[in-house]
C-alpha positions in Angstrom: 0.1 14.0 27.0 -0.7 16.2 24.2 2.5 14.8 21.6 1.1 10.8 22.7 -2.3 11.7 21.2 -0.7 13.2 18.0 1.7 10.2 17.5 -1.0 7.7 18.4 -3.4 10.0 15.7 -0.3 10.0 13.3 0.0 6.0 13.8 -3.9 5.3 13.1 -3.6 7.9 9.6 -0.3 5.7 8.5 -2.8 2.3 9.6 -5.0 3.0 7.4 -2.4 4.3 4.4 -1.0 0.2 5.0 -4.3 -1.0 4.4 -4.6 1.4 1.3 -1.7 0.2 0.2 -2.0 -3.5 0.6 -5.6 -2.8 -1.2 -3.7 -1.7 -4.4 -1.2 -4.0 -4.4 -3.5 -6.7 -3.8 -6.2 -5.8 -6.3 -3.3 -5.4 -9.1 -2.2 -8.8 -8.4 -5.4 -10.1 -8.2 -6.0 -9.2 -11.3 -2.9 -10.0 -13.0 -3.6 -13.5 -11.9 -7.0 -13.6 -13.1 -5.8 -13.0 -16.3 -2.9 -15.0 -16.0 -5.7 -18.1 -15.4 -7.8 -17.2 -18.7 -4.5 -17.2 -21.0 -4.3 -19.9 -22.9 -1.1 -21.8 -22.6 1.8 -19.9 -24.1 -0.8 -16.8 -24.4 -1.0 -13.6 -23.5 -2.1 -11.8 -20.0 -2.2 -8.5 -18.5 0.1 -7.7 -15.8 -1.3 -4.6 -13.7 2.2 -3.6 -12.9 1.0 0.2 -12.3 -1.1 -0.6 -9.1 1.3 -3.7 -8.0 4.2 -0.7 -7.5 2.0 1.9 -6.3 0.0 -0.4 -3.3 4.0 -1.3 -3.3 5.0 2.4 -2.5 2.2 3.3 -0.2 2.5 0.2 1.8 6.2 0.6 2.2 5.5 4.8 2.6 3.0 4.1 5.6 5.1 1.5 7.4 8.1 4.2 7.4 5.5 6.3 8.9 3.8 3.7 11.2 7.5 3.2 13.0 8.7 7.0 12.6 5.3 8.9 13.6 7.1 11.9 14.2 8.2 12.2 10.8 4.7 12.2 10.1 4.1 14.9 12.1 7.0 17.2 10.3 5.9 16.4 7.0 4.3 19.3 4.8 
């Protein structure tokens, strides 16, 4: 009983790490669009590559963690 209510705790934590993660990705993208849209054709535009590959990293981090709860549990 008591290791279901851990994994099910260590599921919700790596839940809300995906939506962290899909956050930054989003917001970097979002914003590398909007910028994107502004440049005049054959301009220049900002690509937020820095919080496109770390909402990348999280998202893929928590989804390990989401299926593998227990290695959740052992980590330090």
């Amino acid at each position: 009983m008591f290791a279901q209510e851990l994994r099910a705790a260590a599921r919700q934590a790596a839940k809300i790490e995906m939506v962290k993660g899909a956050l930054w990705f989003a917001v970097g993208a979002a914003i590398t669009g909007i910028t994107y849209a502004a440049a005049a054709p054959g301009g220049r535009y900002l690509l937020f590559w820095g919080p496109i590959a770390y909402g990348g990293y999280r998202l893929v981090r928590a989804i390990y963690f989401w299926l593998n709860p227990e290695a959740l549990l052992r980590k330090d």
